[in-house]
C-alpha positions as CSV (number, residue, x, y, z in Angstrom):
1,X,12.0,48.1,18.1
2,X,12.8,44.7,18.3
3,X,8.7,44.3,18.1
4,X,7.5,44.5,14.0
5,X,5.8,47.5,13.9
6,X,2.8,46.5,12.6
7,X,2.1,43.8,15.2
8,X,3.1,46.3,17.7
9,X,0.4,48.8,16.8
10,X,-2.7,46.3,16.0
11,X,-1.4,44.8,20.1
12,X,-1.6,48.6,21.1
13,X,-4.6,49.5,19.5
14,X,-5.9,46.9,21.3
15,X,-4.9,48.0,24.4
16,X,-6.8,51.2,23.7
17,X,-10.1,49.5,22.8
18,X,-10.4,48.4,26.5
19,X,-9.3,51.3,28.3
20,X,-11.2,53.6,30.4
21,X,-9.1,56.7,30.3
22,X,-8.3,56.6,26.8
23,X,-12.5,56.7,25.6
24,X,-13.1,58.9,28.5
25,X,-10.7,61.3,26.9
26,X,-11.8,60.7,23.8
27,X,-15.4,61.3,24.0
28,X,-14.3,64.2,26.1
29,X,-12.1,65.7,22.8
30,X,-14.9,64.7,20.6
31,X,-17.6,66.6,22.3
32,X,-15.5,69.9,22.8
33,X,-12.2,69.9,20.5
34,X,-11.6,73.9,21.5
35,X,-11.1,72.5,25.4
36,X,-8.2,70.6,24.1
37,X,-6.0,71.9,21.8
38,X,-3.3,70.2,21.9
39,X,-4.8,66.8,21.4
40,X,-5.5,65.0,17.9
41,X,-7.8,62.0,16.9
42,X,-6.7,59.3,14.5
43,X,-8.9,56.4,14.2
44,X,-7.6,54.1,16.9
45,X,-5.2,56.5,18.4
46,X,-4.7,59.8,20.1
47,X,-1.9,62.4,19.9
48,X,-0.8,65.0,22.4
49,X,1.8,67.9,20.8
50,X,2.0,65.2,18.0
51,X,2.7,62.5,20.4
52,X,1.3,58.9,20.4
53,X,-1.2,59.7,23.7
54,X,-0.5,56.2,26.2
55,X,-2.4,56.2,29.1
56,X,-0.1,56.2,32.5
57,X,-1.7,52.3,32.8
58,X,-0.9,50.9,29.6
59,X,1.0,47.6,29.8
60,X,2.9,48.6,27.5
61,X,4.8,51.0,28.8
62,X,7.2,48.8,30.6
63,X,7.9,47.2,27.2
64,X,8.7,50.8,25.8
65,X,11.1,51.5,28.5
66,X,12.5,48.1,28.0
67,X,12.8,48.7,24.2
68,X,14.0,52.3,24.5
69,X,16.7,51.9,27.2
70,X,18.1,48.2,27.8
71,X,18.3,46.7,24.6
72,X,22.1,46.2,23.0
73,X,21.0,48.7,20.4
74,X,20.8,51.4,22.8
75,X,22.9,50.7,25.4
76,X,21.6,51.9,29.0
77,X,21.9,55.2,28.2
78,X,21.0,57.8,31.5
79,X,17.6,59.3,31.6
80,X,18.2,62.3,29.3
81,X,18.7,60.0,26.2
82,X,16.3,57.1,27.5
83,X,13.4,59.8,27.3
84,X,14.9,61.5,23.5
85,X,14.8,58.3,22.3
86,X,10.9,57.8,23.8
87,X,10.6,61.3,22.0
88,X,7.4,60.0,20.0
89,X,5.3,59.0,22.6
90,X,3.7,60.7,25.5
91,X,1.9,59.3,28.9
92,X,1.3,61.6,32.1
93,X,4.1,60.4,33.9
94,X,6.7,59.7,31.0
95,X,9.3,61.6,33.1
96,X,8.9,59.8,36.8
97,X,8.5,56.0,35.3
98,X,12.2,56.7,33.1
99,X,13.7,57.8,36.3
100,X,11.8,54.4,38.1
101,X,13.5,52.3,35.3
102,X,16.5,53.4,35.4
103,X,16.9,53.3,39.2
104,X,15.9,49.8,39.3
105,X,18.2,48.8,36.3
106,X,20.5,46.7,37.8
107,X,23.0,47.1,35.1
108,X,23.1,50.7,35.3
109,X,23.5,50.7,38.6
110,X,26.6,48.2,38.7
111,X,28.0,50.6,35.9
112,X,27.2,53.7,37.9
113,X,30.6,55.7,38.9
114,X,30.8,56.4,42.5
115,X,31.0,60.3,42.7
């Protein structure tokens, strides 16, 4: 990330502190850890299948997408590889925003070859 890391996740956490839906969840995997299984507490933050846990409303998601898919480093590569290389993180509708992104990338879609 073009972000250092370390201001990236004290900006995230953050983020967190003041979101509903993340201490909703929270308290709600607190109170009864057997309802969710696949979810993990760390301090500040909050897995899913060993995930960084976003909620679909984080403001930084558009950065992650941005980061993740139109950057030089990566290229505007399709959907497929846009969500590998999001791999580590996890939000409800990870799959549906990377297809929104991509559809309104204007550089992908001047690139796109007519079929």
């Amino acid at each position: 990330m073009t972000i250092p890391q370390l201001d990236f996740l004290d900006a995230l956490k953050s983020s967190l502190t003041t979101n509903d839906e993340f201490h909703n969840l929270k308290g709600k995997i607190s109170t009864a850890p057997s309802d969710f299984p696949h979810y993990t507490v760390h301090q500040d933050f909050m897995t899913f299948k060993d995930k960084l846990w976003l909620p679909s409303s984080n403001p930084f998601i558009p950065l992650l997408l941005h980061e993740f898919h139109s950057t030089p480093m990566v290229g505007h590569t399709g959907v497929a590889r846009t969500l590998s290389r999001l791999a580590d993180f996890y939000w409800k509708t990870i799959c549906k925003d990377v297809q929104d992104f991509i559809a309104k990338c204007s550089v992908c879609q001047q690139r796109k070859i007519p079929t």
